[in-house]
C-alpha beads as a LAMMPS data file, in Angstrom:
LAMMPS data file: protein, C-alpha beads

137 atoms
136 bonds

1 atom types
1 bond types

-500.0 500.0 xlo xhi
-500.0 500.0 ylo yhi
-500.0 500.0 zlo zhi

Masses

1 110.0

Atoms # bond

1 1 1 -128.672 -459.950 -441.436
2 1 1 -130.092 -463.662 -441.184
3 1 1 -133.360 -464.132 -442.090
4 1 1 -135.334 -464.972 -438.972
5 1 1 -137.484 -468.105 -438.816
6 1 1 -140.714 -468.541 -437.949
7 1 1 -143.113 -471.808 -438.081
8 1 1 -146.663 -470.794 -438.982
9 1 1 -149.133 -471.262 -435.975
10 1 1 -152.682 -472.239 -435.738
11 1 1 -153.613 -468.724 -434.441
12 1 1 -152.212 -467.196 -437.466
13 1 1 -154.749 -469.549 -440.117
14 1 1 -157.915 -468.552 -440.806
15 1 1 -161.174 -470.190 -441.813
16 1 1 -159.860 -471.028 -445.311
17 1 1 -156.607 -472.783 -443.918
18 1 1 -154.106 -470.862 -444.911
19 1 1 -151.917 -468.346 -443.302
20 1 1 -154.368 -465.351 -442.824
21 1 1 -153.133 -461.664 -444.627
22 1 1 -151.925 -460.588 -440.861
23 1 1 -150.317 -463.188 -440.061
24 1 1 -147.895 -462.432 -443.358
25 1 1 -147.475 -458.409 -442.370
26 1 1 -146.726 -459.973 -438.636
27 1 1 -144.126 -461.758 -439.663
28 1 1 -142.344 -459.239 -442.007
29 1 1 -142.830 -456.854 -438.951
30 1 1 -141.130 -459.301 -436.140
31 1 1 -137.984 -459.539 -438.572
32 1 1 -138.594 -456.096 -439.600
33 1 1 -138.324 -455.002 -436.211
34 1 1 -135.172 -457.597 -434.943
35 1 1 -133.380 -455.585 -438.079
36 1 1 -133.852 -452.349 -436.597
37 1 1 -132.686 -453.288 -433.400
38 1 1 -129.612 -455.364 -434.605
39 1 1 -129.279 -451.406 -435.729
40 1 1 -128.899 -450.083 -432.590
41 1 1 -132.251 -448.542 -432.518
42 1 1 -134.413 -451.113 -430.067
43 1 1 -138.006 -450.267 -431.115
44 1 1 -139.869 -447.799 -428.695
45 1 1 -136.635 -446.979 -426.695
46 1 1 -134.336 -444.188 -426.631
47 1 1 -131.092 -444.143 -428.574
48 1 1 -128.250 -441.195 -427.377
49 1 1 -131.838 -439.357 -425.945
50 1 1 -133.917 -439.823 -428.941
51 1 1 -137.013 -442.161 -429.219
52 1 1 -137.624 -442.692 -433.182
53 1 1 -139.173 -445.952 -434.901
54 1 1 -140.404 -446.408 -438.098
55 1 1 -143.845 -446.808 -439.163
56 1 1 -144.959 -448.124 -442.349
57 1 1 -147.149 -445.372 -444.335
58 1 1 -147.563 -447.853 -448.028
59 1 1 -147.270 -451.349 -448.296
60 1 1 -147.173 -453.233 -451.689
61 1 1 -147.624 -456.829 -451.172
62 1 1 -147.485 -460.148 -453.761
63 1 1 -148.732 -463.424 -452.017
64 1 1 -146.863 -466.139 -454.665
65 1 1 -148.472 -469.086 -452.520
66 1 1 -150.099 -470.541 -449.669
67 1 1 -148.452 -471.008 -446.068
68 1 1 -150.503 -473.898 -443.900
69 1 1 -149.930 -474.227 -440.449
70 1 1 -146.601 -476.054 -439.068
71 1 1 -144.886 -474.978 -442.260
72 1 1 -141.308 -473.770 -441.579
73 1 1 -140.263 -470.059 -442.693
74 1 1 -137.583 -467.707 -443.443
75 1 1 -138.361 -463.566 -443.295
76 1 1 -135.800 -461.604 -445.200
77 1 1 -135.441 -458.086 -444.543
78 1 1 -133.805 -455.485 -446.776
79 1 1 -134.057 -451.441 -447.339
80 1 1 -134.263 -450.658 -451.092
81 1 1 -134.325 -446.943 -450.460
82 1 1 -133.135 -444.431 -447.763
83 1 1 -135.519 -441.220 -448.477
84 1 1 -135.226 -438.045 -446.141
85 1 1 -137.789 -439.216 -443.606
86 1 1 -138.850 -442.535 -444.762
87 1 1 -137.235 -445.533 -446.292
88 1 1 -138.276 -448.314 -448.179
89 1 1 -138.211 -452.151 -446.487
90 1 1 -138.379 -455.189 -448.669
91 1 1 -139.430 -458.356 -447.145
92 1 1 -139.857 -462.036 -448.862
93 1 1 -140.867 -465.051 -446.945
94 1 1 -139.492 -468.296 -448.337
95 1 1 -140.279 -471.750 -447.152
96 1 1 -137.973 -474.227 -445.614
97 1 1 -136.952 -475.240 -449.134
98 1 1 -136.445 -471.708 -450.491
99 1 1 -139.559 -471.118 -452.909
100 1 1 -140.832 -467.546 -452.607
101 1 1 -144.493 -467.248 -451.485
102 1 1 -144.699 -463.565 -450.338
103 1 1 -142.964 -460.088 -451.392
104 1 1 -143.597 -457.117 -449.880
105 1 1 -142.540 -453.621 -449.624
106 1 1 -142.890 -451.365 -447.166
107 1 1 -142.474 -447.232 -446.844
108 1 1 -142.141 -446.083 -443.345
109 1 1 -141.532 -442.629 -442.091
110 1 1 -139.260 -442.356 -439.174
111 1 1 -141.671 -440.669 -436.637
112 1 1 -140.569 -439.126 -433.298
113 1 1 -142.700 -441.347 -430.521
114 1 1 -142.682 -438.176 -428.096
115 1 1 -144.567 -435.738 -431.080
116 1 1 -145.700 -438.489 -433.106
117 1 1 -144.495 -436.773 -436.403
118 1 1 -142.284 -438.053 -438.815
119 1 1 -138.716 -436.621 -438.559
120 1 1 -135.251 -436.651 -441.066
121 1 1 -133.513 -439.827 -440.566
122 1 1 -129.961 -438.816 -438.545
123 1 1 -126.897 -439.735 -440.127
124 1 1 -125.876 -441.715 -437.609
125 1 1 -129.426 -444.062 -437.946
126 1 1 -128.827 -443.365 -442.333
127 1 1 -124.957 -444.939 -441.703
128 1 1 -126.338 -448.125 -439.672
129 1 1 -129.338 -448.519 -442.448
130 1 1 -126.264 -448.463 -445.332
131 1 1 -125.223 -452.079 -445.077
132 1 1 -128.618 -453.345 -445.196
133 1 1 -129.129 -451.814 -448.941
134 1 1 -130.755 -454.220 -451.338
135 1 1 -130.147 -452.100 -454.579
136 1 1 -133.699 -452.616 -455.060
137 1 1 -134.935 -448.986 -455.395

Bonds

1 1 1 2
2 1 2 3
3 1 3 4
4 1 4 5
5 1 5 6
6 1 6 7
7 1 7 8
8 1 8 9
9 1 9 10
10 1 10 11
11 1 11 12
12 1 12 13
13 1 13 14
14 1 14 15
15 1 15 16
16 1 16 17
17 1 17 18
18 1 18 19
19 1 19 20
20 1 20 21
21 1 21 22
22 1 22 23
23 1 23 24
24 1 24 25
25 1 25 26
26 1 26 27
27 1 27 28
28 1 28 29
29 1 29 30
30 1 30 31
31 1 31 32
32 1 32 33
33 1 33 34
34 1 34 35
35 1 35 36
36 1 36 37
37 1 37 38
38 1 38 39
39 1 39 40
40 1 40 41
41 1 41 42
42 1 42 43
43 1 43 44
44 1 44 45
45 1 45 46
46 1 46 47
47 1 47 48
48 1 48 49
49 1 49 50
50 1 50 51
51 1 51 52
52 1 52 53
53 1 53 54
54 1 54 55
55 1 55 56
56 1 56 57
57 1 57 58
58 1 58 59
59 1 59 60
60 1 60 61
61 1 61 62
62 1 62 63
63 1 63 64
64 1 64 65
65 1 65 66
66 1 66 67
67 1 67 68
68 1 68 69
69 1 69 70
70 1 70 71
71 1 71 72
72 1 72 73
73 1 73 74
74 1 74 75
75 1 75 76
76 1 76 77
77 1 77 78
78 1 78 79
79 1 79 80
80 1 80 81
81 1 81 82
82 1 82 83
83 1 83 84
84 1 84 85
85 1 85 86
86 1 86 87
87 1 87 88
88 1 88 89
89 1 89 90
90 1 90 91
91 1 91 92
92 1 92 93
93 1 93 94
94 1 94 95
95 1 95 96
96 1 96 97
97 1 97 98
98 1 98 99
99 1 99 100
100 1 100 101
101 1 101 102
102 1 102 103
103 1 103 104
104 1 104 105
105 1 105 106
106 1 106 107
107 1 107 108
108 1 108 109
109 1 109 110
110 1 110 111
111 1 111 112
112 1 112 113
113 1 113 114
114 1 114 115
115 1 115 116
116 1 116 117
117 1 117 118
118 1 118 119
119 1 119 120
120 1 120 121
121 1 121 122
122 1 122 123
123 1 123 124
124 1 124 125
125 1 125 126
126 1 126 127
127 1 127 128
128 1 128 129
129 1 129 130
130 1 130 131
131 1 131 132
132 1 132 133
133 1 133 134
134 1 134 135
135 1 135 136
136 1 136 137
């Protein structure tokens, strides 16, 4: 998948003028999220009856540099690991001229929405993840 671009906004700085800690994980989660969907598995909505997303349990994160507001971004998405119930998402944001500032992984269990407990990925969900394997893990 394309990374998905962003430009960093003035709601997203903080008081030290820099891209704030949230505004990195919201970022990773918008592309994280457009990933799952190009999937087949919209967030929050029901797919052949069954209303899974994943949430992130563990999160690992290097910040390489500072973003400042009005800079231009790219969010890249991968899955370094398909578990049983969880799997592992790597994202790095690169600016405009493709120096790393931020690397993060994320574990997320698949959770039912109805029960709110996590649940075995299906294979169909494990054969749409395949392609997106980094060969990180």
């Amino acid at each position: 998948m394309e990374p998905m671009r962003f430009v960093v906004g003035t709601r997203d700085c903080d008081e030290l003028g820099h891209l704030n800690v949230s505004g990195y994980v919201y970022y990773c989660n918008r592309a994280g999220m457009a990933l799952i969907e190009a999937m087949g598995w919209p967030p929050g909505q029901a797919n052949r009856g069954r209303r899974y997303s994943f949430a992130a349990v563990h999160m690992v994160s290097d910040y390489l540099a500072e973003l400042h507001e009005g800079e231009e971004i790219a969010v890249h998405v991968g899955i370094s690991l398909i578990g049983t119930k969880s799997a592992t998402f790597d994202n790095t944001i690169t600016r405009a001229d493709g120096a790393v500032v931020f690397r993060s992984a994320w574990k997320s269990a698949l959770m039912d929405l109805d029960s709110r407990r996590a649940v075995t990925i299906p294979d169909d969900l494990r054969a749409a993840m395949q392609p997106h394997l980094t060969g990180a893990g």
